[in-house]
N, C-alpha and C positions, 0 to 999 in steps of 0.2 A: 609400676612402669609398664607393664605388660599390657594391662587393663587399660590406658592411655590408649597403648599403638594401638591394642584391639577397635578402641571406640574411634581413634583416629580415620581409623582406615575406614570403616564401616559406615561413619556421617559422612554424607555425602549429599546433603540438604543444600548447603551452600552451591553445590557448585548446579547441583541440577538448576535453582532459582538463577542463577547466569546466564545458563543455558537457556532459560526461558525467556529473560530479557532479551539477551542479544538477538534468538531469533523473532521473538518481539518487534522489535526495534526493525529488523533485516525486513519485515513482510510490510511495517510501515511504509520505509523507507522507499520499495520497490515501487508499492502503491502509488505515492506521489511521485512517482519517475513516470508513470506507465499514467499519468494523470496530465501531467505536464507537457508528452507526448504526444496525448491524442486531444489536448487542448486546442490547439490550432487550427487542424483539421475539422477538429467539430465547427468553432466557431465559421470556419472555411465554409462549409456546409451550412448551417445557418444564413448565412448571410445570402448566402446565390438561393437556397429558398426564397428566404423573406425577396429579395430580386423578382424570382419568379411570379411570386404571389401578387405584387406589387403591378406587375404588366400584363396579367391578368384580364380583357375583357370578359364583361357578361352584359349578353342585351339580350332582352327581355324578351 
């Protein structure tokens, strides 16, 4: 029984692999936050380019 508690306490395998999931998961998750965010604004920006470009003369 001793030997149990001893190896009990000492694996600690399991929980570190959680540990790695969940901040895992946490640095995804942010990612597409901080993606979804500045989506708009890109495209915002795109668009008044392409505008710009679009009215653009050039004479020869």
């Amino acid at each position: 029984m001793l030997n149990f508690i001893k190896n009990f306490r000492n694996d600690e395998d399991g929980a570190v692999t959680v540990d790695f999931v969940v901040l895992t998961a946490a640095i995804v998750l942010l990612g597409l936050a901080v993606g979804a965010a500045i989506q708009s604004g890109a495209r915002g920006l795109a668009n008044n380019i392409e505008t710009e470009l679009k009215n653009v003369k050039v004479t020869p």
